[in-house]
Structures are given as C-alpha cells and as structure tokens.
N, C-alpha and C positions, 0 to 999 in steps of 0.2 A: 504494500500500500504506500504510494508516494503522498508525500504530506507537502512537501516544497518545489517550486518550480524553481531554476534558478539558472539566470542567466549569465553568466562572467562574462567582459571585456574585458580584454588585453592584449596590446601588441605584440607581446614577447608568446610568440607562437610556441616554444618550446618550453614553455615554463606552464601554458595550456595543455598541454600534451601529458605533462608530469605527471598534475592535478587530474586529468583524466585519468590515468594509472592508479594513483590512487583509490579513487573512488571503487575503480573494479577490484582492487584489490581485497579491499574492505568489503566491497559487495554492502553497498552502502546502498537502506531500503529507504531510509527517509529524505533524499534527495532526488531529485533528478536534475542533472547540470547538465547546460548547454555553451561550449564556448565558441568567442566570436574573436576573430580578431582583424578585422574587418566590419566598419558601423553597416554598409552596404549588405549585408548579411544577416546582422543582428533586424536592422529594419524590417527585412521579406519574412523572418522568422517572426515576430514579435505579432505580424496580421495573420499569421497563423493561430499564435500559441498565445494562450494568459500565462505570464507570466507572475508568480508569487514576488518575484527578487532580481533587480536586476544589480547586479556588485562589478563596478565598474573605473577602470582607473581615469584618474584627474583630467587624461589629455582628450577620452573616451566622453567622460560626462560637459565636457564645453560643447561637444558636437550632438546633443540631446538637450531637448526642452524637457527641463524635471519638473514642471510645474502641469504639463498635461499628457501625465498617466498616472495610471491607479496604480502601479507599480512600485512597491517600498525600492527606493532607493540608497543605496549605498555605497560609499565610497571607498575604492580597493587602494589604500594608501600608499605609497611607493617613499617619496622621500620629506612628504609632509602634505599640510590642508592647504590648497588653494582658497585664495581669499573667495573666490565665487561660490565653493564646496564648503564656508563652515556654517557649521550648527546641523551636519546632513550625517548619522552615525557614519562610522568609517573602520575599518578593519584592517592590519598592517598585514602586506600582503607575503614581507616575507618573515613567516612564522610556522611552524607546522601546520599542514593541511586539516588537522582533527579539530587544531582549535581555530582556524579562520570559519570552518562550519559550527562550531558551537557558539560562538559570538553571535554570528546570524540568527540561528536560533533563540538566544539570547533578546536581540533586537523585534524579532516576531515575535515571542509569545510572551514577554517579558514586561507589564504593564505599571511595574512601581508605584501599586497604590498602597496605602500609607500602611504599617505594619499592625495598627493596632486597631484597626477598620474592621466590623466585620459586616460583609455586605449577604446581606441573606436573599436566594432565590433573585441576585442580580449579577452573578458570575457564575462561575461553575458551581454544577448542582452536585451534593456530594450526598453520596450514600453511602449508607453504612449497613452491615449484616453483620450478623452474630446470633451464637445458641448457646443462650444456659444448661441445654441440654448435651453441650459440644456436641450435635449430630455429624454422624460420620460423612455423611453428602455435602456438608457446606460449602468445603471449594468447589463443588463441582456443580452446587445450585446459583451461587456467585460468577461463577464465570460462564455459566450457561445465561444470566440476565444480560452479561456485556455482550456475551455476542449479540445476543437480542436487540440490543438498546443499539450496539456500536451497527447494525442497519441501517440506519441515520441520523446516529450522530457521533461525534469525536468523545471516543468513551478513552479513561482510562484505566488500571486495574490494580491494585494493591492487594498483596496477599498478606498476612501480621500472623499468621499462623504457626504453627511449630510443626512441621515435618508434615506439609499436609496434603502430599502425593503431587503435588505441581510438578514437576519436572517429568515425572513417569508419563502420568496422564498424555500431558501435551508435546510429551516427545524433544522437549529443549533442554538445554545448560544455559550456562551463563561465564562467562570470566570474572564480571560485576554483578552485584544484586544487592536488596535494600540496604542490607549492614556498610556498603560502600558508599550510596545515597545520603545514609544518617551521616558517615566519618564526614563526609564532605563537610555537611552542614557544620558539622563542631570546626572546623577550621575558620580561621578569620580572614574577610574579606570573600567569605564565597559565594559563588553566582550558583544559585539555587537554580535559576532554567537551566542554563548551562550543564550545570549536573545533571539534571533532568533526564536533558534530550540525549546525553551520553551516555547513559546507563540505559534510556526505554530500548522496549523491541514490539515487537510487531506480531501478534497472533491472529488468524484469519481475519474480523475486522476489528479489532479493538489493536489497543496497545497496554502495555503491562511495564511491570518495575518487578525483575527477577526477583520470588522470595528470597527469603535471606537463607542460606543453605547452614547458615551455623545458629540455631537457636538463643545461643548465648547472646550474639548479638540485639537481639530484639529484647531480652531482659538489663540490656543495659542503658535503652535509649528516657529521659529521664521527661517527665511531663512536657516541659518545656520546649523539648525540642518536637515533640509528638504535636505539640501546641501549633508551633512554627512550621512544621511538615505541611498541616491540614490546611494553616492559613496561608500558608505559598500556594494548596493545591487550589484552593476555591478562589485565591484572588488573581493569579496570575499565571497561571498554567498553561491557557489556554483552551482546553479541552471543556465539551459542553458538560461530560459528566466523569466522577471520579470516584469509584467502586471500592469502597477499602473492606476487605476481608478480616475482620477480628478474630483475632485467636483469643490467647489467657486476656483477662482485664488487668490493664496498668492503673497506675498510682495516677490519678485524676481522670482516669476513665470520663468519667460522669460530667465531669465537668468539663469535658470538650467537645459531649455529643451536639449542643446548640450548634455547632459547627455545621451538623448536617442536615439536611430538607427531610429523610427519613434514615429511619433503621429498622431495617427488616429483623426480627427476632423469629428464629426457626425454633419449633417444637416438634412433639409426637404426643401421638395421642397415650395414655396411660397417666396413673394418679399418682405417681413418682415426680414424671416428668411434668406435671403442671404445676405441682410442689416448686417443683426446681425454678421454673418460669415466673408463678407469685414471687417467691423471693428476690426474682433478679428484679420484677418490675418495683416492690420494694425499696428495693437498695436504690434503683434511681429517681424515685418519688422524692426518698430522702437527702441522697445527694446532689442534684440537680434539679428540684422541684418540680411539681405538676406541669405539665403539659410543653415543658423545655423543648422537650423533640419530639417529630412526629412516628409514634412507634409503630408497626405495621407485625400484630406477632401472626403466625401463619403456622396451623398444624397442619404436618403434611401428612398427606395421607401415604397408605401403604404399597398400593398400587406406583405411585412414579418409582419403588427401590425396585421391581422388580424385573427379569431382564438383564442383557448386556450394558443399559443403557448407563450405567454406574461407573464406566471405567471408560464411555468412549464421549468425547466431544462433538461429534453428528449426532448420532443417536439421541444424544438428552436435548441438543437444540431441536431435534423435528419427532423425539419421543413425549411422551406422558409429562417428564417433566419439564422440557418447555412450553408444552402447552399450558401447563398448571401456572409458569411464572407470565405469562401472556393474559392469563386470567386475574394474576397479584394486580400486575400493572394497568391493568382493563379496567381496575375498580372494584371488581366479583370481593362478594363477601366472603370470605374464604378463612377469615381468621377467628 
C-alpha cells in the first residue's frame, strides 16, 4: 500500500540513480518516488500523476510556480536556503537516504498541536479493546476490526499484549517493534513521527507498530510516557483511526482511557466471567468516573470460536467473526 507520492528534482542525475537503488533495496512500501532531472519531464509527468511531494533543489524550484499547486513543497537543500525558498520546510540533501525520507514524513503527518490539548473526536479517533476476561481471541478480534475499518480508512494498529500470537498469525518479524518506539520517545529531542513512520509496516490494508517481542519491555514503559504515546497518536499521527490492543492494565490505566472515543470490552458468557467484567467496570467507575469513556462491553458468542477461523486472517474477516464485528460497528445491540 503506497501512502506517499513523491517527486524529486535534481540535476545531479547520478546521485538520482543512487537514491533509486536505494529504495529497491529496502523494498520501500511507503513511498513511491519518481525522479526528474529535467523540469520538461517533471511537467508531462505531474498532468499525469497527483502528486503527494514534490522535494526539489533551489535551482529546480525558481523554475516552478509554488504558489499554484496543491503539492507540499519542499526544498532539497544543497548548500543552503535561497532567499526566494525561506520559510518552505527543506531537507539536506546530502544525508542518509533513510533519514531524508523520514523528515518528509515528518513534515506530512507531523501537525505540532500543543502537547497538552486534548482534542476529542476532532483528530484521530482512537480505540481501544481489552478483556477482563483476557479472552484468548483478542488479537485476532482487534485486528480483524482494522482490516475492516482500514477498507476506508487510514487505520493504525497497536498491539500492548504479552506474547499474543502476532507474529505467527500474520506471518511477519520485525528488526524494530514497540519497545524500540517507546526507547525512542525517552530520548531527548525526539521526533515522535519520525519514529513513527520508521518502525510502521504495512498489513493487507491497515498499518501496525510490531508488538514488542520482549514482554519486559512493555512493563517498563511508565504512565507518562503511555500518556504521551496516545496523545502523539490522536493529535498528530495522521491516521483516521488508531486500534490499540490492551494487554495487562498499567499504572494509570484508567486515567488515560478519556483518550479514546470507545473501548470495546470483550467477554463470554458464564457467571465467572461477568464476575470478572462487574469488577473491571468497577475499578473504572472509581478511577476514572462515570461515563469518562464510551464502553462498548460485547459477549461473544460461541459460535464465531468455532472452525479454522481462529488462526487465519481471511477466514475471521469474511467468517462469523467478522461479520459479528460488522454488526458491533453497525450499532446491533449485541452487548
């Protein structure tokens, strides 16, 4: 799934060539680059193609009217800003190729609104799941609603769980995953999109943030930063929705669900299991008061476990259980 369109100009036709290399190298899904080095060129292409980006050196953008296209423009810096080019973001062009694309990134999805804002149901819509009863389907009823949702719209997908078959399931690894994410954040001066867009990947239509493959990690991430995670994802992410998967409850749990537009609470039917459910909704009556978030609890029934449909990613989108979560979202009283 390409997410950026992206056009480079630049004379230095061998140094275009590099960058192309690159990219196949990497086998780089969230781009697709087109380079010109020649404006005559970049022109016949651009009545073609919408472009997301056009990143372009100083000598490149004097021979372009930046004021009429919808085109974010940027300037691929070479040996500084032309007085025409300032106040127009800009990117130094000789730098590693991983981070000239993360700055971009950076500049697109990157909206620096104020840290301590929280804007509800006016940026991305964040949801949340989780069971008192840890039911053993949860990542797989969680990542069956993104594919759902991400059919039209920019979903993303966090998993917080502890060893919860993600990697088997859907057949990936990772070099990087959340624990890498979080270390970022504790550093100083870090570019949270940045980080972002270098750690996501791409699962049929959604995107995700690899769980973290060492558990330890996730018990050492501290309210605060859990805090700052959720309000980077709803303020400036980009993305229309952002699925976070709850494993164990941290230390201010409660106090950070306002965060999200709902939380799906999964149960089963039996007098254990609602036991388990009253007390969780309890504890967050208490710690978060009445009506904080919109809770959406949901006993499933017994029929979507049965079947292969447990262990495969098609199956539970066009089985019983995505139909069931097609009916959550529909409205169906279900809970």
């Amino acid at each position: 799934m390409v997410h950026l369109k992206i056009a480079v100009l630049d004379r230095e036709q061998e140094y275009l060539e590099q960058l192309q290399a690159y990219l196949v190298r990497k086998k780089e899904c969230f781009f697709k680059v087109w380079t010109f080095w020649d404006i005559e060129l970049y022109q016949k292409a651009a009545k073609k193609e919408k472009f997301d980006v056009l990143l372009a050196t100083g000598s490149f953008l004097e021979e372009i009217d930046i004021h009429d296209t919808d085109t974010k423009i940027i300037l691929f810096r070479e040996d500084g800003i032309p007085k025409f080019a300032e106040g127009i973001p800009s990117v130094s062009k000789y730098q590693p190729a991983e981070q000239i694309f993360l700055q971009i990134s950076a500049f697109l999805w990157q909206e620096n609104l104020p840290r301590d804002e929280l804007i509800s149901g006016k940026r991305t819509e964040m949801i949340g799941i989780y069971s008192p009863i840890h039911y053993y389907n949860q990542m797989l009823f969680s990542v069956t609603m993104a594919q759902i949702l991400g059919e039209h719209q920019k979903v993303l997908y966090l998993n917080l769980q502890e060893h919860s078959g993600f990697y088997a399931v859907t057949a990936t690894e990772a070099a990087e995953d959340m624990g890498d994410l979080i270390y970022g954040m504790m550093q100083r001066e870090h570019n949270f999109s940045a980080g972002l867009h270098r750690i996501r990947r791409t699962l049929l239509n959604f995107d995700y943030i690899p769980p973290a493959v060492n558990p330890e990690h996730l018990s050492e991430i501290p309210k605060n930063l859990y805090e700052e995670l959720f309000l980077e994802l709803k303020n400036g992410s980009g993305y229309d929705v952002v699925i976070v998967d709850f494993g164990n409850i941290f230390l201010g749990f409660a106090e950070i669900l306002p965060i999200f537009e709902r939380l799906y609470c999964l149960g089963k039917e039996g007098s254990l299991n609602r036991f388990r459910r009253e007390e969780f909704m309890e504890y967050l009556k208490k710690e978060s008061g009445s009506g904080a978030v919109n809770i959406k609890n949901l006993i499933l029934p017994d029929e979507i476990l049965l079947g292969e449909e447990s262990c495969s990613l098609e199956k539970s989108l066009y089985g019983s259980l995505g139909d069931y979560i097609r009916g959550c979202m529909g409205g169906n009283d279900i809970g």
